[in-house]
C-alpha positions as MATLAB code, in Angstrom:
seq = 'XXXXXXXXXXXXXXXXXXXXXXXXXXXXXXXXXXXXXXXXXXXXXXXXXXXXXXXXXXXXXXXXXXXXXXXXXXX';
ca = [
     131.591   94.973  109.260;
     131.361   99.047  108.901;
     129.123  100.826  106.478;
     132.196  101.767  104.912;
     134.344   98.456  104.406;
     134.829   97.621  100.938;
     133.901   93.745  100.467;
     134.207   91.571   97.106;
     131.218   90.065   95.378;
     133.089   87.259   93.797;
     132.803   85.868   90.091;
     130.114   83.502   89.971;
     127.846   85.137   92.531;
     123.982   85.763   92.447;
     123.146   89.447   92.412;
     119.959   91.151   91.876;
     119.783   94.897   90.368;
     117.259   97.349   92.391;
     114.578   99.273   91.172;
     112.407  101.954   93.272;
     109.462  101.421   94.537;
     106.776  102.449   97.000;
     107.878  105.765   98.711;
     111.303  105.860   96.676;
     113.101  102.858   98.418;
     115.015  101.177   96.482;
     114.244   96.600   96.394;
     116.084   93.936   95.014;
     114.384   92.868   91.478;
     114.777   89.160   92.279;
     113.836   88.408   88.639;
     116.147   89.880   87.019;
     118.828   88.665   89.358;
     122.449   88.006   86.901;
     125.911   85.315   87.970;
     129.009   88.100   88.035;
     131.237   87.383   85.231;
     133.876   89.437   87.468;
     134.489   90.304   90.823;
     132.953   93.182   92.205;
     133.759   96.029   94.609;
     131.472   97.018   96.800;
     130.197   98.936  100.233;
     127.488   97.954  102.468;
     124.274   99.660  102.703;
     122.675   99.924  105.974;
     119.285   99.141  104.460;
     116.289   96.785  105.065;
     113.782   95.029  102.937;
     115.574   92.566  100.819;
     114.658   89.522  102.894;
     117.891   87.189  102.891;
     119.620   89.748  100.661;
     121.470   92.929  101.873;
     122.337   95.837   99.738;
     125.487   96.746   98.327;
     126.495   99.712   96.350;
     128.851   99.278   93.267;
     131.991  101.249   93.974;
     132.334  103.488   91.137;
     129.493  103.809   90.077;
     125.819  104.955   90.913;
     124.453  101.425   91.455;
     123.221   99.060   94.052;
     122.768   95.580   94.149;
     121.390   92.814   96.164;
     123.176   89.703   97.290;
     123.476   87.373  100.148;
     126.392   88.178  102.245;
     127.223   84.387  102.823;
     129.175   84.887   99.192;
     130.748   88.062  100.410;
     134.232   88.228  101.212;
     136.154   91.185  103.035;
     138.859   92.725  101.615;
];
């Protein structure tokens, strides 16, 4: 998968929101994590840190979110 692929988050899917943290990278707030009520368009990040989660952000919009990529599915 490219940097630059747009991938669906499905409905029903965990995410996590980010927030930013020690020298301004951004990590998955995995208490706060939300099931999508939608799908959701997204692009890879080519980020580290999230532990089983890789980060996504929102297409659209100036967001990212966590999620595992076994729920991801390629468009």
């Amino acid at each position: 998968m490219k940097d630059t692929d747009i991938i669906i988050i499905p409905k029903g899917a965990r995410i996590c929101p980010s927030e930013q943290g020690h020298n301004n990278f951004y990590y998955p707030l995995r208490n706060k994590g939300a099931i999508l009520t939608q799908d959701l368009q997204v692009s890879t990040l080519p980020w580290i840190g999230g532990g089983s989660l890789k980060a996504y952000r929102v297409v659209g919009e100036h967001k990212v979110v966590w999620a595992d990529s076994a729920q991801l599915d390629e468009i």
